[in-house]
C-alpha positions in Angstrom: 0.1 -14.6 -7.8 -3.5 -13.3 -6.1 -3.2 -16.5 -3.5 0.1 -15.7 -2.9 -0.6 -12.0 -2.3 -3.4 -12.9 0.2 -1.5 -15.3 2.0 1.5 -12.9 2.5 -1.0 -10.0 3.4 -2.6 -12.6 6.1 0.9 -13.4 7.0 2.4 -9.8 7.1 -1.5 -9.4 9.7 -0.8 -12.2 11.6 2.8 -10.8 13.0 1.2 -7.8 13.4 -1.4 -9.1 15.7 1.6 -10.7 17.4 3.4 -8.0 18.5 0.0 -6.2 19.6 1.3 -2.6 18.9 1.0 -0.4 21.3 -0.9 2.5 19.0 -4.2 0.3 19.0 -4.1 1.7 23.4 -4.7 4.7 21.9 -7.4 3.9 19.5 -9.5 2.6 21.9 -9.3 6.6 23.8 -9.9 8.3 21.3 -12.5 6.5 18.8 -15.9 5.2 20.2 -15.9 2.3 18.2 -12.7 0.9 19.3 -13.3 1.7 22.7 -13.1 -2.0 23.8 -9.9 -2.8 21.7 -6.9 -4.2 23.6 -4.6 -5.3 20.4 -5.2 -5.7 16.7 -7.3 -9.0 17.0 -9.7 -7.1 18.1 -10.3 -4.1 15.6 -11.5 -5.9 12.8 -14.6 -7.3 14.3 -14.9 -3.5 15.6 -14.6 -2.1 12.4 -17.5 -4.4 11.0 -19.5 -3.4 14.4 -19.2 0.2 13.3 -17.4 0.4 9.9 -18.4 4.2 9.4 -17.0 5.3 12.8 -14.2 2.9 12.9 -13.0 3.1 9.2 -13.4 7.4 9.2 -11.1 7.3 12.5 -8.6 4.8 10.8 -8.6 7.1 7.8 -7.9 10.1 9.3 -4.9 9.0 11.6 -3.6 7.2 8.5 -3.9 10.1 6.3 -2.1 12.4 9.3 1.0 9.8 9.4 0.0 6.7 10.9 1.0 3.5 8.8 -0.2 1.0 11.0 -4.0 2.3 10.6 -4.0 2.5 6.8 -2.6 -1.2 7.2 -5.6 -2.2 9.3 -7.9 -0.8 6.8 -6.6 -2.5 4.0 -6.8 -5.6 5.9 -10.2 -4.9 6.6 -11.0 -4.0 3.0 -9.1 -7.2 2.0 -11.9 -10.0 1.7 -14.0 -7.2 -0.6 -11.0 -6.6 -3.2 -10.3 -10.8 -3.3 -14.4 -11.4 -4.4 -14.1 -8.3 -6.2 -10.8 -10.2 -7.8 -13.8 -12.7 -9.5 -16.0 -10.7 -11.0 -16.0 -10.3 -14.3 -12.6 -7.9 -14.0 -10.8 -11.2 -13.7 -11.0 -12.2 -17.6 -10.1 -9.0 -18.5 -7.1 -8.6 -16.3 -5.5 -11.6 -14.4 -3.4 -10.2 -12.0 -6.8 -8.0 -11.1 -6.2 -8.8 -7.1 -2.7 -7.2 -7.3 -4.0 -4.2 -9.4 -7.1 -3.9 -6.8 -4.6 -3.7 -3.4 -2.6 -1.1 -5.2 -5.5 1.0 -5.9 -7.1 1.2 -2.5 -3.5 2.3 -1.2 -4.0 5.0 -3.6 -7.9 5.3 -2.2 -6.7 4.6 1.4 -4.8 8.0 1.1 -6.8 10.4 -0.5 -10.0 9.3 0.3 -12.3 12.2 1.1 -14.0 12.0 4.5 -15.1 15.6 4.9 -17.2 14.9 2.1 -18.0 11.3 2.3 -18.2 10.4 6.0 -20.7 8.1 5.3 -21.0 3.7 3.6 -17.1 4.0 3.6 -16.3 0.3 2.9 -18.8 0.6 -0.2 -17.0 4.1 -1.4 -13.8 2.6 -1.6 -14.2 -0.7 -3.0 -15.9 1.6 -5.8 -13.4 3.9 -6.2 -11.0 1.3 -6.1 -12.5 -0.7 -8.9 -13.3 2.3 -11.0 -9.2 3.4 -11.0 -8.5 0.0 -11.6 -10.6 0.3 -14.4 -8.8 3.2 -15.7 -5.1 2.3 -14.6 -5.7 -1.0 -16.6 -7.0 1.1 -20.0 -3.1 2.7 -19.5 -0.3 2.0 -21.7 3.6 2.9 -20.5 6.5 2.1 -18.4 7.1 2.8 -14.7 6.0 6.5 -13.8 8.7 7.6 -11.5 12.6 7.2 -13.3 14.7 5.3 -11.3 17.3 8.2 -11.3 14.7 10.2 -9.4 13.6 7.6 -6.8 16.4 8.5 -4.6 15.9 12.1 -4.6 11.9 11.7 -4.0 12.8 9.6 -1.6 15.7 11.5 0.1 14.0 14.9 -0.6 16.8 16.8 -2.0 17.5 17.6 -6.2 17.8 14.9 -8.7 21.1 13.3 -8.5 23.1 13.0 -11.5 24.4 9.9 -13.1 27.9 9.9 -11.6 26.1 9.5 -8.4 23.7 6.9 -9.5 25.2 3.7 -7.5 25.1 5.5 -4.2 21.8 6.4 -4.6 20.8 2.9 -5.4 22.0 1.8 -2.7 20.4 4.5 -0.1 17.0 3.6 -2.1 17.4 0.3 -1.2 17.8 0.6 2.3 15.1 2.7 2.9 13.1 -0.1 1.0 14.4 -1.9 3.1 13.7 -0.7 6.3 10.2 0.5 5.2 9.4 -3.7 4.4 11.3 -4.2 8.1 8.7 -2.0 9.8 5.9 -3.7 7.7 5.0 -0.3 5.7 5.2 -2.5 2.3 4.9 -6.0 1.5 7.5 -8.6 0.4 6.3 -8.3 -3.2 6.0 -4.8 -3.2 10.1 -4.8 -1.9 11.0 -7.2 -4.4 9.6 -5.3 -7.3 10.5 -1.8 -6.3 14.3 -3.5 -5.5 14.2 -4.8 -9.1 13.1 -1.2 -10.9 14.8 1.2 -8.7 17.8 -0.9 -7.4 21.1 -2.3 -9.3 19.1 -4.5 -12.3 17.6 -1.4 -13.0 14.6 -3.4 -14.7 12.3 -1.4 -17.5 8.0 -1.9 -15.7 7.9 -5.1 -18.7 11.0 -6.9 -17.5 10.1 -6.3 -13.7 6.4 -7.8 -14.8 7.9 -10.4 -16.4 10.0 -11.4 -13.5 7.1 -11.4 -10.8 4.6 -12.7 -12.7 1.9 -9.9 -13.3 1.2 -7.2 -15.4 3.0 -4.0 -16.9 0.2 -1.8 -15.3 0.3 -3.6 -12.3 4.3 -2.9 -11.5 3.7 0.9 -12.7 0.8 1.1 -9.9 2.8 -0.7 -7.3 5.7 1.6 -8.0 4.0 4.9 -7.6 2.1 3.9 -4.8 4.7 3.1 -2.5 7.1 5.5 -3.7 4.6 8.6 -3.3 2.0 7.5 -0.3 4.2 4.8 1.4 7.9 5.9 1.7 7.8 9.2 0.8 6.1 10.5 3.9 7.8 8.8 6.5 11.5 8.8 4.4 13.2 10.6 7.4 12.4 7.8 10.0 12.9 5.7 7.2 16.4 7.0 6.9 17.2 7.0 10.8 
């Protein structure tokens, strides 16, 4: 599961880099240390040039709606969370890699940069680790009930169950589209599909079906749901 999560991260960066998005243009106006950017190729070696500047500007434009920025720094947080993967956190917790991308979208989000402008890249591989830490001392199922990933989702009141199907299915086209635009990854579709769509899986059946942990399909679920889709539900939706 880890190598496969890295390789369909890389993959997911590589298309990416492909279709140069036009966004990076306006990076480079507005942050110093991107100021020689043309596509996405070129941000990473920027951000290790001048992670502080690069990484608070990414932050802040991800954190004020823009996906493809908290993308970039995951990918550029990526190499940390795989060698973090081996440490010791390994043995205690094998799918540790999957638990460890999860967390920094939670970090990615709320990080803090009025307050901690400064070693960014060291702040949240910390913070990530440490809510690992804690998300892996949890016990219980999936945090969000599938009859209310609809209405988060949709914005509007819980549905009841006599309208259950159709909101499965508007759930899973707004997963879908979200994976379309590349907001989520292929495993994160496939295992929010198999909780919140028509198998209606309980967070141990969905774990047992992807190959990781309990804690680890809870954490994926509430990330995307709250800090991936949620915001953006209404393009989603379009």
């Amino acid at each position: 599961m880890p190598a496969n999560l890295v390789d369909q991260l890389n993959a997911e960066w590589a298309t990416l880099v492909a279709h140069s998005p036009v966004g990076v243009r306006e990076w480079s106006r507005l942050c110093q240390a991107m100021s020689e950017c043309q596509s996405l190729v070129d941000v990473l070696p920027a951000i290790r040039c001048d992670a502080d500047s690069a990484l608070g500007f990414l932050l802040d434009r991800y954190q004020a709606g823009d996906a493809l920025a908290g993308r970039t720094v995951l990918q550029a947080m990526l190499g940390k969370l795989v060698r973090m993967s081996y440490t010791g956190l390994a043995a205690e917790e094998p799918q540790s890699l999957d638990h460890l991308v999860t967390q920094m979208w939670c970090q990615i989000g709320h990080y803090p940069l009025q307050s901690r402008p400064q070693r960014i890249a060291a702040n949240l591989a910390l913070d990530t680790l440490k809510a690992a830490q804690r998300e892996w001392l949890r016990s219980g199922e999936i945090p969000i009930a599938p009859a209310a990933v609809a209405a988060r989702l949709e914005d509007q009141p819980v549905p009841t169950p006599t309208v259950d199907e159709q909101d499965r299915w508007t759930t899973e086209y707004i997963v879908g589209s979200a994976y379309r635009r590349g907001l989520i990854t292929r495993p994160t579709h496939d295992i929010l599909l198999s909780v919140y769509g028509p198998d209606g899986l309980t967070g141990a059946a969905a774990a047992q079906r992807w190959h990781c942990s309990p804690a680890a399909v809870r954490t994926r679920c509430r990330v995307a749901v709250t800090l991936q889709l949620a915001p953006l539900v209404h393009r989603l939706a379009a």
